[in-house]
C-alpha positions in Angstrom: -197.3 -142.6 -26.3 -193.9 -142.1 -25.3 -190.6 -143.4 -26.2 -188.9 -145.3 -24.1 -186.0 -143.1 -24.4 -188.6 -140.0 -23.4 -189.6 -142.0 -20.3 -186.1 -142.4 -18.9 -185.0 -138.5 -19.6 -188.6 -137.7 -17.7 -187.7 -139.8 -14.8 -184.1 -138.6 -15.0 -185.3 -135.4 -14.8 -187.1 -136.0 -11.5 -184.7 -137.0 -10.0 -182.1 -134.7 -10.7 -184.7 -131.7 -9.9 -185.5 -133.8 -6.3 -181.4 -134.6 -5.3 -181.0 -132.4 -2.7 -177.7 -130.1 -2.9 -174.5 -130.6 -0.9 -174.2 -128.7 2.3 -171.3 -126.6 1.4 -173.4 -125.9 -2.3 -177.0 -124.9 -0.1 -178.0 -121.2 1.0 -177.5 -120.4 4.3 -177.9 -117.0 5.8 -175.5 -114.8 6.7 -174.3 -114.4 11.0 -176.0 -112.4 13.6 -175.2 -108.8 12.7 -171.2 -108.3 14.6 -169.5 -111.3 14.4 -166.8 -110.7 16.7 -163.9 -112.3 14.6 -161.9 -115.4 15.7 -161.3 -116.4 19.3 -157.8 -115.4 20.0 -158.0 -117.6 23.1 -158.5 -121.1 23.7 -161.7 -121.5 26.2 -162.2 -124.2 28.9 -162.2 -127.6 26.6 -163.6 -129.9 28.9 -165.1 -132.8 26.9 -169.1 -132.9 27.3 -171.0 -134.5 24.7 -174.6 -134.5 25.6 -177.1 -136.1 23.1 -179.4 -132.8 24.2 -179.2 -131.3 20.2 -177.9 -128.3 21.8 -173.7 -128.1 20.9 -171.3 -129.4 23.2 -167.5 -129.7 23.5 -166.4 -132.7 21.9 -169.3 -132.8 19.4 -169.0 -132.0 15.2 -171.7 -130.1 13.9 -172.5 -128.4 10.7 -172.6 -124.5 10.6 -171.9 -121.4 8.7 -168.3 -120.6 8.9 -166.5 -116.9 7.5 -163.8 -117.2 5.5 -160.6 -115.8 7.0 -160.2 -112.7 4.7 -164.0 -111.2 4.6 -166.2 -112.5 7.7 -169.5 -111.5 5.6 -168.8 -114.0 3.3 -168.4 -117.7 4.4 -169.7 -121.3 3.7 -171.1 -124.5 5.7 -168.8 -126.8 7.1 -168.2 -129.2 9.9 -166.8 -127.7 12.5 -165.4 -129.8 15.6 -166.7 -127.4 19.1 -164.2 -127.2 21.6 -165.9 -124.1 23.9 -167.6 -121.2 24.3 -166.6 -118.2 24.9 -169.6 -116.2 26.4 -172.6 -116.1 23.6 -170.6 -117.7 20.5 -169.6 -121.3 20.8 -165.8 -121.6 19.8 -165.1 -124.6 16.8 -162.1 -125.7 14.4 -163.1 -126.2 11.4 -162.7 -129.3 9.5 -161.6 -130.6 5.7 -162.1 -133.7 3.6 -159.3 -132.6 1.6 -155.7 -134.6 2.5 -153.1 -132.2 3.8 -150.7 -134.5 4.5 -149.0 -134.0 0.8 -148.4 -130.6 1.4 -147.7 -129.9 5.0 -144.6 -128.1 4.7 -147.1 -125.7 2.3 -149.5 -125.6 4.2 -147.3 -124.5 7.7 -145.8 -121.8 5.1 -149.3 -120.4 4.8 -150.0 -120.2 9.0 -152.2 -123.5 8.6 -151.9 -126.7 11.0 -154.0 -129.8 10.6 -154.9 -132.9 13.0 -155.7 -136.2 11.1 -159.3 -137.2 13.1 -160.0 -140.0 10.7 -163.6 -140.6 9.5 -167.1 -140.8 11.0 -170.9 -139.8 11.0 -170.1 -136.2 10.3 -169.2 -136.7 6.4 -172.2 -138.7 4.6 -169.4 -140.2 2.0 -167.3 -141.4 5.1 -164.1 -139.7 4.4 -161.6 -139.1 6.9 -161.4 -135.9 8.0 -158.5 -133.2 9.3 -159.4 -130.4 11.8 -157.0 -127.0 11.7 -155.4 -126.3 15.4 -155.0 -123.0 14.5 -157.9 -121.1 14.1 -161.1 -121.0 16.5 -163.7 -119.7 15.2 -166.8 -118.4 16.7 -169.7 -119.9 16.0 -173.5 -118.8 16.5 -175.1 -121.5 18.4 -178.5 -120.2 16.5 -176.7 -121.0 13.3 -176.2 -124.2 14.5 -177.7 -126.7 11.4 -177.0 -129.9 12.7 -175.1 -132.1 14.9 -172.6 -134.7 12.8 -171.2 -137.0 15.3 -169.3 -137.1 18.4 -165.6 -137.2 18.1 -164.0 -139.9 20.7 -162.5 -138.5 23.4 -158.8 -140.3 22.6 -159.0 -138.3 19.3 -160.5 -135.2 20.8 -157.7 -134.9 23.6 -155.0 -135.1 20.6 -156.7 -132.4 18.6 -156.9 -130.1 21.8 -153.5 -130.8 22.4 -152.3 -129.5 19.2 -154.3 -126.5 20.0 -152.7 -126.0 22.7 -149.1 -126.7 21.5 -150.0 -123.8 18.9 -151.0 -121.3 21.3 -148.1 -122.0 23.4 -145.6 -121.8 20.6 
């Protein structure tokens, strides 16, 4: 008969081997064959939030985003849509991390952020920042799921700040 010491480890066990992995830790494949690079342009960013499970302006959703340096490799991450621009939908990606403490370091690298604060997209409920200055295309297909819908008050500041960076 078993310890009770045994029994614990066995259930431990179980539930270790059935906690499911965090989305930026789980396989997900690669994009469509091409990937075009970033949008260099910011599309039309009417808001449009449609509970339709298809992507819309205005809506965060979780999707396979390429890193910067090498668009074959990448990770899954919120992302924030804001367009389309023909086939891809057009996102900014989105942090947990605080870049507040180093701003000025993170400017110095080419990287603006927007505070958003927190909501349904992050399970643990932390707030959130969204970089202005990179739109990236995203494969609707490789759409995984939809997160929330950012309010409109907050979604108008973060397109502003897009916009301010183009401009400037």
């Amino acid at each position: 008969m078993p310890t009770t010491i045994e029994r614990l480890l066995g259930r431990l066990r179980g539930l270790v081997r059935s906690t499911p992995t965090t989305p930026s830790r789980r396989p997900f494949p690669t994009p469509r064959a091409g990937y075009p690079g970033d949008a260099t342009r910011l599309p039309d960013t009417a808001y449009a939030p449609k509970p339709d499970g298809r992507p819309d302006p205005g809506e965060i959703v979780w999707t396979w985003v390429p890193y910067e340096e090498d668009h074959s490799q990448g990770k899954d991450r919120p992302v924030l849509i804001v367009g389309r621009d023909g086939d891809w939908l057009v996102g900014l990606p989105l942090t947990s991390k605080d870049h507040d403490r180093d701003e000025q370091q993170e400017r110095r690298s080419g990287r603006e952020w927007v505070d958003i604060g927190s909501g349904a997209w992050d399970r643990r409920g932390r707030p959130s920042e969204v970089r202005v200055n990179r739109l990236v295309r995203v494969d609707p297909d490789r759409v995984r799921r939809e997160g929330a819908v950012l309010p409109r008050d907050r979604y108008d500041e973060v397109v502003g700040a897009v916009r301010a960076h183009h401009r400037g």
